[in-house]
Backbone as CSV, one residue per row, in Angstrom:
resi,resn,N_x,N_y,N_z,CA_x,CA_y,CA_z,C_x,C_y,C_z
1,UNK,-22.490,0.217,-11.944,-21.052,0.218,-11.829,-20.519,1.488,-11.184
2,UNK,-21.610,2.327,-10.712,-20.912,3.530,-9.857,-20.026,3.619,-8.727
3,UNK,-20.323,2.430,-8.103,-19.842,1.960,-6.698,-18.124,1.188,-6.769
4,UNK,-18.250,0.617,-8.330,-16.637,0.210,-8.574,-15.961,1.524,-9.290
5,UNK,-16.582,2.283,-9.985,-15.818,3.466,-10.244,-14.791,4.454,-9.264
6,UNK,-16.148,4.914,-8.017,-16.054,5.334,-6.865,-14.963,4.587,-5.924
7,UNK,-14.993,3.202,-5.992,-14.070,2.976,-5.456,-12.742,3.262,-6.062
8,UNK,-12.409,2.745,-7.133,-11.072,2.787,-7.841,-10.997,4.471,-7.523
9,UNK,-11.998,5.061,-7.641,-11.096,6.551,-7.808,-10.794,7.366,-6.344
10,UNK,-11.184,6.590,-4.968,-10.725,6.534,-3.771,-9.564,5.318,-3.683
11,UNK,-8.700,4.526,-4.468,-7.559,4.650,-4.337,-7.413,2.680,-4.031
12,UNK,-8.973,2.793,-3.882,-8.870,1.178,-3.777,-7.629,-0.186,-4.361
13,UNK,-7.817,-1.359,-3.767,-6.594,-1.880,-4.682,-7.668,-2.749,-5.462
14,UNK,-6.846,-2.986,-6.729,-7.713,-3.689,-7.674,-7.343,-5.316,-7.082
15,UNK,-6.571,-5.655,-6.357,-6.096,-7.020,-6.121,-5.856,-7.252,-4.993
16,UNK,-6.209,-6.572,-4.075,-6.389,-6.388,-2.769,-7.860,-7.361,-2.760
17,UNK,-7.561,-8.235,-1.712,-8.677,-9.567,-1.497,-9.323,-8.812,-0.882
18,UNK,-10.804,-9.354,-0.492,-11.641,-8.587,-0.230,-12.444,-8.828,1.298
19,UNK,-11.802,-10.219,1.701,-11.722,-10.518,3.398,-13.114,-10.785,3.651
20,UNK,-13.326,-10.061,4.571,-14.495,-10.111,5.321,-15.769,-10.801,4.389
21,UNK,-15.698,-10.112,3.601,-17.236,-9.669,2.433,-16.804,-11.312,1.634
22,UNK,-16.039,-11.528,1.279,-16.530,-13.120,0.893,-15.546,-14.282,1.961
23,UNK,-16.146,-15.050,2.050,-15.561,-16.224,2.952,-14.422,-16.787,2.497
24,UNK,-14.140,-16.521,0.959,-12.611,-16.875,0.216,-11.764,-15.947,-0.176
25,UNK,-11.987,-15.013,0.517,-10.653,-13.604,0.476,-10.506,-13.715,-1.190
26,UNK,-11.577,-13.485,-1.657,-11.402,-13.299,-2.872,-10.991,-11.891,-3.323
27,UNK,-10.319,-11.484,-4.589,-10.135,-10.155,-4.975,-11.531,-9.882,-5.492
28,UNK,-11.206,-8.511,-6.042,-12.284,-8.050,-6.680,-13.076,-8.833,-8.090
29,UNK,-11.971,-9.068,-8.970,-11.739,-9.841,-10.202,-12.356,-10.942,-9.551
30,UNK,-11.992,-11.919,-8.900,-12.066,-13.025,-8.640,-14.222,-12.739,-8.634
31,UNK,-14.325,-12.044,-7.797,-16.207,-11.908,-7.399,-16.544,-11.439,-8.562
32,UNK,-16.374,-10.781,-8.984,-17.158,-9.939,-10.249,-16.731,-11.536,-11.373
33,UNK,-16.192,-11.955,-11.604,-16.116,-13.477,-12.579,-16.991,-13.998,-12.383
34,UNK,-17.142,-14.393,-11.165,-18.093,-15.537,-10.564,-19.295,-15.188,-10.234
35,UNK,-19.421,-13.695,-10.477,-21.139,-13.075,-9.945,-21.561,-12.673,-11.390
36,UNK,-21.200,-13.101,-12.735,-21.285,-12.667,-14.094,-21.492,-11.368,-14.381
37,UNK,-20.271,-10.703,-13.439,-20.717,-9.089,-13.942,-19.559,-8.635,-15.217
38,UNK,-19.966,-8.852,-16.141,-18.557,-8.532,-17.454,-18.459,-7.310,-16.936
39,UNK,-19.314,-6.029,-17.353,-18.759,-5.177,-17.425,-17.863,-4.627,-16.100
40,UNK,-17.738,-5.148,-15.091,-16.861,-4.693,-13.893,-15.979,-5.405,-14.117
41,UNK,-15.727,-6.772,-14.967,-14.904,-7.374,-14.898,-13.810,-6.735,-15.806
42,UNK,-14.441,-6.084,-17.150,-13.996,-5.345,-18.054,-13.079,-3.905,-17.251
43,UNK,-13.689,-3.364,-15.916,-13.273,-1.941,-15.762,-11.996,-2.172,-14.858
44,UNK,-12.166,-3.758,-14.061,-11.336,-4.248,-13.388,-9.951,-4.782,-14.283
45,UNK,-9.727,-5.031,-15.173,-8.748,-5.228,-16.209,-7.965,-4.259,-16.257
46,UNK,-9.514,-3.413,-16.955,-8.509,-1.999,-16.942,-8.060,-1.271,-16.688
47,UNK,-8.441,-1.413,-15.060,-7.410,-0.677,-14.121,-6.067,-1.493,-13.614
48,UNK,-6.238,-2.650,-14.202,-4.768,-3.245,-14.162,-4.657,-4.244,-13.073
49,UNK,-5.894,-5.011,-12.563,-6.253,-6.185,-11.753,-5.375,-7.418,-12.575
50,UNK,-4.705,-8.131,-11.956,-3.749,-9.008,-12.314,-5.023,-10.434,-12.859
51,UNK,-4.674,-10.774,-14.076,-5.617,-11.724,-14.002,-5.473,-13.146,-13.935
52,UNK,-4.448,-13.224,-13.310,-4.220,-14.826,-12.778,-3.565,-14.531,-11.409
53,UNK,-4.171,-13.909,-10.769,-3.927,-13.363,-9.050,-5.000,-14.709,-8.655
54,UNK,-4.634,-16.032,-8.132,-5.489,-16.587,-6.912,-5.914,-16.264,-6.007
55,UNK,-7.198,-16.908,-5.391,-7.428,-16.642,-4.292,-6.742,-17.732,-2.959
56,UNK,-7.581,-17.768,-1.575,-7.149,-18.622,-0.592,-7.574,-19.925,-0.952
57,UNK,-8.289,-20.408,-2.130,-8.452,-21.827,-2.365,-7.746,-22.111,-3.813
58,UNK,-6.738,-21.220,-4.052,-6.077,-21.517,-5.480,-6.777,-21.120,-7.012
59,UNK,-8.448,-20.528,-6.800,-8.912,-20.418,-8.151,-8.626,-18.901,-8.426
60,UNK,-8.731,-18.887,-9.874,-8.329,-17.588,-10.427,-9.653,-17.468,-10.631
61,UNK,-9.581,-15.497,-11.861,-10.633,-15.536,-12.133,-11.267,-15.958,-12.861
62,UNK,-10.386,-16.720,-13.844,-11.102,-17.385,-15.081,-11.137,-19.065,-14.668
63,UNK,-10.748,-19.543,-13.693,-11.211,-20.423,-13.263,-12.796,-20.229,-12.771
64,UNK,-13.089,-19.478,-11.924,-14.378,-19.127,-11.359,-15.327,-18.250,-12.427
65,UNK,-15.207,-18.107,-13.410,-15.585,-17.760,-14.802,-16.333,-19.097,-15.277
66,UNK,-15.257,-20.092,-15.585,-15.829,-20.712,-16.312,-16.431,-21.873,-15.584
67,UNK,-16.342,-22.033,-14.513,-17.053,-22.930,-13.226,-18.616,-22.277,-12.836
68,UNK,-18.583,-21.238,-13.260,-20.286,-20.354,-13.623,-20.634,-20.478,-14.851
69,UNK,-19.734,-20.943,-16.191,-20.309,-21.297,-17.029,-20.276,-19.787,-17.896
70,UNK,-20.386,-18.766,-17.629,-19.934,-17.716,-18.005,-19.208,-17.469,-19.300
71,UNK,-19.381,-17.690,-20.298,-18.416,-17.902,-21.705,-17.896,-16.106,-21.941
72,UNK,-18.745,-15.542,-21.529,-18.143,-13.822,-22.062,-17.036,-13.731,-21.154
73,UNK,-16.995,-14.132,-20.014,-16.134,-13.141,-19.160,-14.713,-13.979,-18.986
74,UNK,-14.947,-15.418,-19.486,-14.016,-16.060,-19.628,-13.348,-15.994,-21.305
75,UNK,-13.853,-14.945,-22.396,-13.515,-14.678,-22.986,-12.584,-13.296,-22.758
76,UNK,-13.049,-12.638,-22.190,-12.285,-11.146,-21.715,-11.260,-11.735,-20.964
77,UNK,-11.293,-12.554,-20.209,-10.001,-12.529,-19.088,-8.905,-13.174,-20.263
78,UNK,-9.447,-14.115,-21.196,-8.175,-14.920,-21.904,-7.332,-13.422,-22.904
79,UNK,-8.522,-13.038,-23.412,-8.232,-11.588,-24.143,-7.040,-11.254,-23.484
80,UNK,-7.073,-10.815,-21.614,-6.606,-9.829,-21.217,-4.861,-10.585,-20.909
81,UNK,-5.020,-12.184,-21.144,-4.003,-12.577,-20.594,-3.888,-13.835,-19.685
82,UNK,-5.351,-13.803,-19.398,-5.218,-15.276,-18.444,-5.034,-16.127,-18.983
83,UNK,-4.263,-16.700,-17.860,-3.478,-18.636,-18.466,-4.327,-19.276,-18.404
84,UNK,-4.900,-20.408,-19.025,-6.482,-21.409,-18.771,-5.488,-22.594,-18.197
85,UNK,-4.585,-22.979,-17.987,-4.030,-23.930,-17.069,-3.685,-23.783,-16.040
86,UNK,-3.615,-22.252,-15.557,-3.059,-22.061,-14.425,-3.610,-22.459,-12.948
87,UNK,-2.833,-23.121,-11.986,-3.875,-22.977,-10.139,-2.947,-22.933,-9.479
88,UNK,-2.632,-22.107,-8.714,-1.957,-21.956,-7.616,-1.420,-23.361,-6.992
89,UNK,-1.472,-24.137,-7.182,-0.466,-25.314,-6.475,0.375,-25.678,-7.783
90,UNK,-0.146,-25.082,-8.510,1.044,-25.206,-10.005,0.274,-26.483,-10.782
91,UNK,-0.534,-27.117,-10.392,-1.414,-28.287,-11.418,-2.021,-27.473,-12.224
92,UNK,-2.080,-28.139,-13.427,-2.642,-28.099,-14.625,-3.560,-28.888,-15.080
């Protein structure tokens, strides 16, 4: 986790999509859900990563949490606030 530290403390955005590096302009939150990394997902919270920020196909991060099957990290995001109904076209 040195490399997400390092970033945040060069000024990075926590919700700033990430373009190039994934094919779904995903944020940071959004990859670290879906790549089962809790603890970045944990440091990403706590620097105040929005956690029902979509990406360009409408999933959040606890959508892509629990579409990996992931039960911890889709426990932290509800912790932190995420809606479990939420998608960007507003369906539930």
């Amino acid at each position: 986790m040195p490399g997400v530290e390092a970033a945040l403390a060069w000024g990075a955005g926590v919700d700033k999509a990430i373009g190039k590096a994934t094919k779904n302009s995903e944020t940071p939150l959004q990859w670290a859900a879906q790549q089962w990394h809790e603890a970045v997902v944990g440091r990403l919270i706590k620097a105040g990563a929005a956690v029902d920020k979509a990406g360009k196909y409408g999933r959040t991060p606890l959508c892509c949490a629990a579409w990996r099957g992931h039960g911890a990290v889709v426990g932290r995001l509800i912790e932190a606030g995420a809606h479990h109904g939420l998608h960007k076209s507003g369906r539930k």
